[in-house]
Structure formats: structure tokens, C-alpha cells
N, CA and C of each residue as an Amber inpcrd file, in Angstrom:
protein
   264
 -12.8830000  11.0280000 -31.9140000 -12.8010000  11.1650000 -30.4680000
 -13.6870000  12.3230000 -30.0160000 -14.4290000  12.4130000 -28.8830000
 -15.4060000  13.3970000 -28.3880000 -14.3490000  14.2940000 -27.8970000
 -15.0340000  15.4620000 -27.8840000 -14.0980000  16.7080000 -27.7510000
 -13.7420000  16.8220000 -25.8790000 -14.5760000  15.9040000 -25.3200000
 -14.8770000  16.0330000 -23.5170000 -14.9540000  14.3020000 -23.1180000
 -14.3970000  14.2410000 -22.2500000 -14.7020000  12.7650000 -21.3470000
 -15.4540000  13.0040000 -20.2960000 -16.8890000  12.4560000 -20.0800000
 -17.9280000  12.3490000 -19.0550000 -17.8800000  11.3290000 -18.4350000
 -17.9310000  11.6560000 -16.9620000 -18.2320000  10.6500000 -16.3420000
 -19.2790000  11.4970000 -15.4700000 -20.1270000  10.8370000 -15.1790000
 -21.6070000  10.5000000 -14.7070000 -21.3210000   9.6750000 -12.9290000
 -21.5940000  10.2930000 -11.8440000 -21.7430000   9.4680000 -11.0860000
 -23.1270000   9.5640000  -9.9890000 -24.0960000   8.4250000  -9.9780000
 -25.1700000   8.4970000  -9.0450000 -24.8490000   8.0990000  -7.9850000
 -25.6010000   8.6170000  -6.8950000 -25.8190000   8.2960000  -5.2490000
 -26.7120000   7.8440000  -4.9460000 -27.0950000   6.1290000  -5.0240000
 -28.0230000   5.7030000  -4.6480000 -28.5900000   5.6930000  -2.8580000
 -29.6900000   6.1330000  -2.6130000 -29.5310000   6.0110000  -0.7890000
 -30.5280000   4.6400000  -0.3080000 -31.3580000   4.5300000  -1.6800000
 -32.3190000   3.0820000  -0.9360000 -32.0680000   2.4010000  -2.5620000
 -31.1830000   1.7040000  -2.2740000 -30.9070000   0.4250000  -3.8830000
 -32.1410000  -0.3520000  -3.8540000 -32.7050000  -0.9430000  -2.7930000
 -33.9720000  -2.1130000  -2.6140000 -35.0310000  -1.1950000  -3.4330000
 -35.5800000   0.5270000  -2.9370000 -36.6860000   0.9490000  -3.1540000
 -36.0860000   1.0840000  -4.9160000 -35.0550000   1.6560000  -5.1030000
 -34.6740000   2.8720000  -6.2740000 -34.2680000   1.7940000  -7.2280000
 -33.9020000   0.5870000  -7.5440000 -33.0900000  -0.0280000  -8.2590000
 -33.4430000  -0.2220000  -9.2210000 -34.9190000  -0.6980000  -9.8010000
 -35.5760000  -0.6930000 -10.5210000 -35.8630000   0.3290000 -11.5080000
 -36.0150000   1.2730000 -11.0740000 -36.4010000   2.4160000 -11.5100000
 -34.9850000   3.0270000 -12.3850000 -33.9680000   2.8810000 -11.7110000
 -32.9150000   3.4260000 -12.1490000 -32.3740000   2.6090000 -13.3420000
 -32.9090000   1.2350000 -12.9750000 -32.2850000   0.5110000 -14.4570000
 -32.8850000   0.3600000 -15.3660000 -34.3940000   0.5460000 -15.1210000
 -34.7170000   1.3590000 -16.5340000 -34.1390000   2.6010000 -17.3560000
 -34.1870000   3.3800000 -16.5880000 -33.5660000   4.7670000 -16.9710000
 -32.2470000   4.2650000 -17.7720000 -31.4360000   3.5000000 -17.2730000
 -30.2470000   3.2470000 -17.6330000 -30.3080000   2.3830000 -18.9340000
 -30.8740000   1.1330000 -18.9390000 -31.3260000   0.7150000 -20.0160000
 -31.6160000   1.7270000 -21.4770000 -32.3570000   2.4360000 -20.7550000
 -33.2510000   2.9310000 -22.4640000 -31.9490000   4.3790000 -22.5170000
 -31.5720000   4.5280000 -21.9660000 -29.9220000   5.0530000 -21.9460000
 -28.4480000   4.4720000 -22.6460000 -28.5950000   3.1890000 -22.7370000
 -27.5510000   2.2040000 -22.8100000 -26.9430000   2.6230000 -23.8820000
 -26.9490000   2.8090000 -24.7600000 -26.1120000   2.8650000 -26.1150000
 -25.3040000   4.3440000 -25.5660000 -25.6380000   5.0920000 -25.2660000
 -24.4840000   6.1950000 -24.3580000 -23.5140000   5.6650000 -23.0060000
 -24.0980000   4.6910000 -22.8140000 -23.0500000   4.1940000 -21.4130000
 -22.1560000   3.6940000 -22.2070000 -20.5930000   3.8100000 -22.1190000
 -19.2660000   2.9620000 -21.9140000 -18.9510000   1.9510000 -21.5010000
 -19.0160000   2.4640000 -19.8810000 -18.4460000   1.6990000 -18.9940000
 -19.5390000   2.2980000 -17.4450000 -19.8350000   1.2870000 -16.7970000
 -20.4240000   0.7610000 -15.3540000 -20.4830000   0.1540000 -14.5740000
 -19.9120000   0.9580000 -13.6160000 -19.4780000   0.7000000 -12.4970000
 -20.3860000   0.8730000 -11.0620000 -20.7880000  -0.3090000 -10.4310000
 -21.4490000   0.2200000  -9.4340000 -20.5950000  -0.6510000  -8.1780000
 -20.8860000   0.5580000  -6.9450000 -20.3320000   0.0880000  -5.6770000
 -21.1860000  -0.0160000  -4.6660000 -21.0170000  -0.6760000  -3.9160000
 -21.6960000  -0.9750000  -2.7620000 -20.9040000  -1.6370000  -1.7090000
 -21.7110000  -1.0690000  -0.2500000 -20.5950000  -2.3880000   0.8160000
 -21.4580000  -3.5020000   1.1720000 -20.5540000  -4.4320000   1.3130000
 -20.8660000  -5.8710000   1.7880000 -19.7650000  -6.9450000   2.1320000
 -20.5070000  -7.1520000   3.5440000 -19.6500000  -7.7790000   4.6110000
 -20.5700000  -8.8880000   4.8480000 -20.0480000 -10.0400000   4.7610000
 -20.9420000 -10.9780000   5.7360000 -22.1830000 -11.4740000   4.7880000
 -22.9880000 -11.1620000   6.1840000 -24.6680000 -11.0440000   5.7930000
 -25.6050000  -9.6560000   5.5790000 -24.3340000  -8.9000000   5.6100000
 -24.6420000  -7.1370000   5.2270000 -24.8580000  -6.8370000   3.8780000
 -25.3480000  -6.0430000   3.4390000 -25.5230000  -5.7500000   2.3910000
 -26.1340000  -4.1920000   2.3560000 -24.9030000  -3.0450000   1.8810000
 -25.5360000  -2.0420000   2.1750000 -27.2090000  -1.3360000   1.7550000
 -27.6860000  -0.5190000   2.2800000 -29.0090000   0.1220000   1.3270000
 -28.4520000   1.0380000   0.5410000 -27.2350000   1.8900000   0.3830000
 -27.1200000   2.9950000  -0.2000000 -25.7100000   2.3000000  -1.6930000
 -25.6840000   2.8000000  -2.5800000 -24.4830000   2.6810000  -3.4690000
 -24.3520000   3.7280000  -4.2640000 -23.2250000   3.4510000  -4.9840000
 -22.6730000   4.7670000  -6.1570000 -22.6030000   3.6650000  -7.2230000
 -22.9660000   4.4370000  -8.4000000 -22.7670000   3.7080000  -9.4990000
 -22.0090000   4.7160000 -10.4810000 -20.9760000   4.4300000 -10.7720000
 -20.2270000   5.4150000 -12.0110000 -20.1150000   4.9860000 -13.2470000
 -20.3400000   6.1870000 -14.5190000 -20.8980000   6.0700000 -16.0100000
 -19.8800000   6.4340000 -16.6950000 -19.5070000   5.8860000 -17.7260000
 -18.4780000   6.6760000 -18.4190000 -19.3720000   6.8570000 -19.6130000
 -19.7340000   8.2920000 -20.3600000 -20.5490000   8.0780000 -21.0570000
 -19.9420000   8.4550000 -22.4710000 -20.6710000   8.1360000 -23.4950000
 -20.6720000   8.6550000 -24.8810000 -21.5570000   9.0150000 -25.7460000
 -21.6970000  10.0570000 -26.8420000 -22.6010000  10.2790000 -27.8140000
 -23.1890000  11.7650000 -27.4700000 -24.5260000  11.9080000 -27.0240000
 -24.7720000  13.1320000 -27.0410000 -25.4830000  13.7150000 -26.0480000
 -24.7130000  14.5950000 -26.0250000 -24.4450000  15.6810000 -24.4960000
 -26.3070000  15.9330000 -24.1080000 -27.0440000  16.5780000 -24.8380000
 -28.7520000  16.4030000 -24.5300000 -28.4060000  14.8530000 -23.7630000
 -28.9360000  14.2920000 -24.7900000 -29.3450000  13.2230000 -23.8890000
 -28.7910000  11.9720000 -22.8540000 -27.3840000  12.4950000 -22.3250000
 -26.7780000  12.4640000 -21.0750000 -27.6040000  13.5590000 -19.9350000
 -27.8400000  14.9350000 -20.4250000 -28.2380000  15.6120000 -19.5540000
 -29.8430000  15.3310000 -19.4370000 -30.2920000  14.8310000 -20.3240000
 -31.8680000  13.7230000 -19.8670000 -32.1650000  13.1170000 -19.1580000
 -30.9950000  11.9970000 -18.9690000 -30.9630000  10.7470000 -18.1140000
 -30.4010000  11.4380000 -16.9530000 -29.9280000  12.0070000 -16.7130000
 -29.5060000  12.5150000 -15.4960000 -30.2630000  13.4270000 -14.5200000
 -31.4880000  14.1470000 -15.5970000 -32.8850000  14.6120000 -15.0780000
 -33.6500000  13.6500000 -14.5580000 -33.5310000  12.4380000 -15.4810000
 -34.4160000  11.3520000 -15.1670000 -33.9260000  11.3620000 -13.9600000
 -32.7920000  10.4690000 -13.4190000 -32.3770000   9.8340000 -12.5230000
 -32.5540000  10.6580000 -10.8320000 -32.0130000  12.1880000 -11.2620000
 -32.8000000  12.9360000 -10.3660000 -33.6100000  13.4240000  -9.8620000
 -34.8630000  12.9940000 -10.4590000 -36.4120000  12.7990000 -10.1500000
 -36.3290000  11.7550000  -9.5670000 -36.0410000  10.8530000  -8.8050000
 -36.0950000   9.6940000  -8.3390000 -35.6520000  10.0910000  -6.8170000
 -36.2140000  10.2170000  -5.7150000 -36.4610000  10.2540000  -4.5580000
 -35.2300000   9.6720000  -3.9320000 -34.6190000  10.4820000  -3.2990000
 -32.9550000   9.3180000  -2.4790000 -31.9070000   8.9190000  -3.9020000
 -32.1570000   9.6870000  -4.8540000 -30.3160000   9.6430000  -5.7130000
 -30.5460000  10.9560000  -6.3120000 -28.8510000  11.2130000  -5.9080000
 -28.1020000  12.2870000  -6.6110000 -27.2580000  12.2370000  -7.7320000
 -27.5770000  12.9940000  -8.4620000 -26.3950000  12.8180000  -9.4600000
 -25.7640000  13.9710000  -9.9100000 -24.1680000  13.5010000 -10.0100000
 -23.0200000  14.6340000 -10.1810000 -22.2630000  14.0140000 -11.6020000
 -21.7280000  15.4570000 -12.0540000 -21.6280000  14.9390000 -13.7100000
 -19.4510000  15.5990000 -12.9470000 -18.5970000  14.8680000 -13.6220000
 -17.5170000  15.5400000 -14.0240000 -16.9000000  15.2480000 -15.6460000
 -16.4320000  16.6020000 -16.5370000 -15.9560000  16.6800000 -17.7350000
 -14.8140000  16.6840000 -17.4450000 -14.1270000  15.8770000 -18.6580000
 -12.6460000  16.5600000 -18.5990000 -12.0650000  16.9060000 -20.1210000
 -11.9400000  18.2170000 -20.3840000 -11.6320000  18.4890000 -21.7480000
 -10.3720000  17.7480000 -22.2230000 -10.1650000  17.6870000 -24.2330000
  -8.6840000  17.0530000 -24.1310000  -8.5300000  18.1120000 -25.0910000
  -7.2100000  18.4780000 -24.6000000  -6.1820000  19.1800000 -25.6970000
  -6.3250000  18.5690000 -26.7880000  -6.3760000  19.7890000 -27.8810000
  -6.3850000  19.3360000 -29.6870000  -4.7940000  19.5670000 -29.8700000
């Protein structure tokens, strides 16, 4: 068991421009993702421009904090990391 539980969450603000870009990143990332989750609103014939996508990640702490450089070089997304330690 990892000594910390990460979760990873991005703020996409243009999904149409950024989406691409980000799923590369995520891709060549993949063997550290868990679990992914992405949100968005949609009503109708709406379909928002902005979403959150949340990571549950695993393996190694560098290169979580890579992809998350990556992802924040990318013009219109933010990304916020929360740990949560576990009692031994």
C-alpha cells in the first residue's frame, strides 16, 4: 500500500481547444492513473466549454508531479493536487 492517497484534480476552461493535448499527457501518464473521472455540464443541446477531470493516482510521486507540470503548461487548466496520509 502507498504510504499517501493522491488525488489529482484539473480545471479544464476550453475542453474543444485543450482536450487533445491533455489526453496525451494523460495517456503517456496512464499506468499511474487509477481511477478517472471527468465532469462536465450538459443540458439539452448544451454542452459545457469548461470541465474538471479527477485522478486517483499511483506509483511515483516525480512523475505525478511531471504530468501535472505538463498539464499546467497548457493555457486555460489548472491543476490542484490533494494527499491524504494513512496511519501505520
Amino acid at each position: 500500500m502507498q504510504d499517501s492517497h493522491i488525488i489529482i484534480g484539473i480545471h479544464v476552461q476550453n475542453r474543444v481547444q485543450n482536450a487533445s493535448d491533455i489526453q496525451k499527457i494523460l495517456t503517456e501518464h496512464g499506468c499511474s492513473i487509477k481511477t478517472r473521472l471527468g465532469l462536465h455540464e450538459v443540458q439539452g443541446n448544451f454542452c459545457a466549454a469548461g470541465g474538471i477531470i479527477i485522478l486517483e493516482m499511483v506509483g511515483d510521486v516525480p512523475e505525478m508531479e511531471q504530468m501535472a507540470k505538463r498539464l499546467t503548461a497548457i493555457d486555460g487548466v489548472d491543476v490542484q493536487k490533494m494527499v491524504f496520509g494513512h496511519d501505520q
